[in-house]
N, C-alpha and C positions, 0 to 999 in steps of 0.2 A: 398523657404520661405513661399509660398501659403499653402505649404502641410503641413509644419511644425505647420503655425497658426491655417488650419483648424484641427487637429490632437489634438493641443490644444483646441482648444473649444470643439469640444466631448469628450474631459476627464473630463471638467470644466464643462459641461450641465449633462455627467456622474454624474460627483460625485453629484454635486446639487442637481442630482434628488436623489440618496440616504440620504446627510443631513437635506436635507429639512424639512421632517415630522419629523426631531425628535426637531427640534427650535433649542432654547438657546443651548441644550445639544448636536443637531450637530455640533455648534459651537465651544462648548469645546472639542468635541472628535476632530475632525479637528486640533484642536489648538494643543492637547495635542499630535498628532501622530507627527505632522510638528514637534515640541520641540523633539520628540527624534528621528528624523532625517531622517523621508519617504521624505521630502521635498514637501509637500504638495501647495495648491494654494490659502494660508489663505487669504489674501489678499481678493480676490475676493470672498470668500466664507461670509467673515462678511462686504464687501461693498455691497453684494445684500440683504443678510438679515437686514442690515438696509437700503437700497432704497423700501423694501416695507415693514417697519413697522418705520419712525422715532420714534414713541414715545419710542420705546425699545430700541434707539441705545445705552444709555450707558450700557444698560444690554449686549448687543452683547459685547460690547468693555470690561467689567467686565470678561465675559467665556471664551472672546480670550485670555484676559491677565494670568489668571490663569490656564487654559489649557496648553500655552504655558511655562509654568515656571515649573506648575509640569511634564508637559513629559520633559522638559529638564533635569529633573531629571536622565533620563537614560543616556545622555553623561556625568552627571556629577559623575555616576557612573562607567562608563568606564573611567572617565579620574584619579577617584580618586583610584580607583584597580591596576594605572598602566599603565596609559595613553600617561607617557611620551614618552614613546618609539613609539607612535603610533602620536603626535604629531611632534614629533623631523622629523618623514616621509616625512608628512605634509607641513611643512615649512623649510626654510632655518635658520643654525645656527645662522643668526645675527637676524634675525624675529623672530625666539625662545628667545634670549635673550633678544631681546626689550617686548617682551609680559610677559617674567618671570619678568623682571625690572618693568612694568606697577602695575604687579598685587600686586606686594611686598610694591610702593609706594602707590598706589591710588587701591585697588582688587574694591571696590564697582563701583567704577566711569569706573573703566578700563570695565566692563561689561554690566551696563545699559546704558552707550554712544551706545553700538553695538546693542543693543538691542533696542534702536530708530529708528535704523536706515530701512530700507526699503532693498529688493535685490538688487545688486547681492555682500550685507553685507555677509562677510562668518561667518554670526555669531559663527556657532556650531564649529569654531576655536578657537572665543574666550573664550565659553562654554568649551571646553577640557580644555584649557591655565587656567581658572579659576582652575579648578578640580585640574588639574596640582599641582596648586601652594599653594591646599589644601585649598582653601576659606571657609569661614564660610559655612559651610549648607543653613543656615536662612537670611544670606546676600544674597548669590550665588540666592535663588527663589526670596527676595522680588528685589533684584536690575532687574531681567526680567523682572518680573511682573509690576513695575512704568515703567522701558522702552519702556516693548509691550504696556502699559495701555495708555502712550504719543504718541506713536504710531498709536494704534489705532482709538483713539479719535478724535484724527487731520485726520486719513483718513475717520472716520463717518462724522464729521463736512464737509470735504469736496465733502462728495457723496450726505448730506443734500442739500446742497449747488448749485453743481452742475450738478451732478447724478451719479451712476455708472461708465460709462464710463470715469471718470475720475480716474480711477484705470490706463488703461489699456496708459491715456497719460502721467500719473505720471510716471506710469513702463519704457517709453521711454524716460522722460527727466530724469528721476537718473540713466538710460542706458547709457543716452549718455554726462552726464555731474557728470558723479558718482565720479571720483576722485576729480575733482574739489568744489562740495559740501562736499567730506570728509576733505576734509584740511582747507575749509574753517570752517567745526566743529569742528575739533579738534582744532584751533586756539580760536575758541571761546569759546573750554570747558578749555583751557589752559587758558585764559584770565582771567575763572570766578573762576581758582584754584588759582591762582596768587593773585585775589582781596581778596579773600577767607583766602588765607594765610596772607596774607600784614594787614588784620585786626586783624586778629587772636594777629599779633606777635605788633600790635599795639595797643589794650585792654587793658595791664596790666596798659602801660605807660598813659593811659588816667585816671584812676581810680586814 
């Protein structure tokens, strides 16, 4: 486990040292490779660059989010060419049809929920699932882009806050209590499509 962490820090001190001098724009690049699916170490890459410039943090958090939306674009090109077969691999028959059913009722929501979320999120499943199921284009970028953009904010705010290093504790309490916090979201994005609907269908009758 020692070798493992220290192997990861010189990848992460690695790359740093190549993003660095280029700013805002290593940040977008970063973002945009992670999106189509090198699996990069964004995270950490835009909580240092805002631990040493707060005043630019929503700028970091702006590059991340659009970076990340437009290199998603290439999963969402492979899922739209053809992808079902490469998903169907992927996941089992009843989690294929729970994500084709997601995305036919709710496709927006069903993809910027995932796209809040933090690792070890498999998002670039729910990226193919979306492609899959033919999503808008213009939905499919702006629904990442408010995801990562929620995302990220709340991880700048937190590195304001309490530094850095508070990547690498977050990364272990959503390790170790990850399915537990997604259920307790999904109940709570279920809740606010429920109140969401329940007024909807309660409007006319008010009027």
């Amino acid at each position: 486990m020692h070798t493992i962490k220290h192997i990861l820090a010189r990848y992460t001190a690695f790359l740093w040292g190549i993003v660095h001098p280029w700013g805002i724009w290593g940040v977008f690049a970063i973002a945009a490779l992670d999106g189509a699916a090198f699996g990069l170490p964004l995270d950490v890459v835009v909580a240092a660059f805002v631990a040493q410039n707060h005043v630019r943090w929503l700028l970091y958090v702006f590059m991340a989010a659009i970076g990340s939306a437009l290199g998603s674009l290439v999963v969402y090109g492979i899922g739209y060419a053809g992808g079902e077969e490469l998903l169907r691999k992927r996941v089992s028959t009843e989690r294929f049809q729970k994500l084709h059913d997601a995305f036919d009722k709710h496709p927006f929501w069903s993809l910027m929920f995932p796209a809040m979320l933090p690792p070890p999120t498999p998002f670039k499943m729910f990226a193919l699932a979306a492609a899959v199921a033919e999503m808008s284009l213009w939905h499919f970028v702006l629904a990442i882009f408010l995801g990562r953009a929620l995302r990220f904010a709340l991880l700048a705010i937190l590195v304001i806050k309490f530094g850095p290093q508070i990547v690498d504790t977050a990364r272990i309490f959503f390790t170790q209590h990850y399915y537990w916090l997604l259920i307790l979201s999904a109940m709570a994005l279920l809740t606010w499509l429920l109140v969401r609907r329940t007024k909807k269908r309660t409007a006319p009758d008010a009027v």
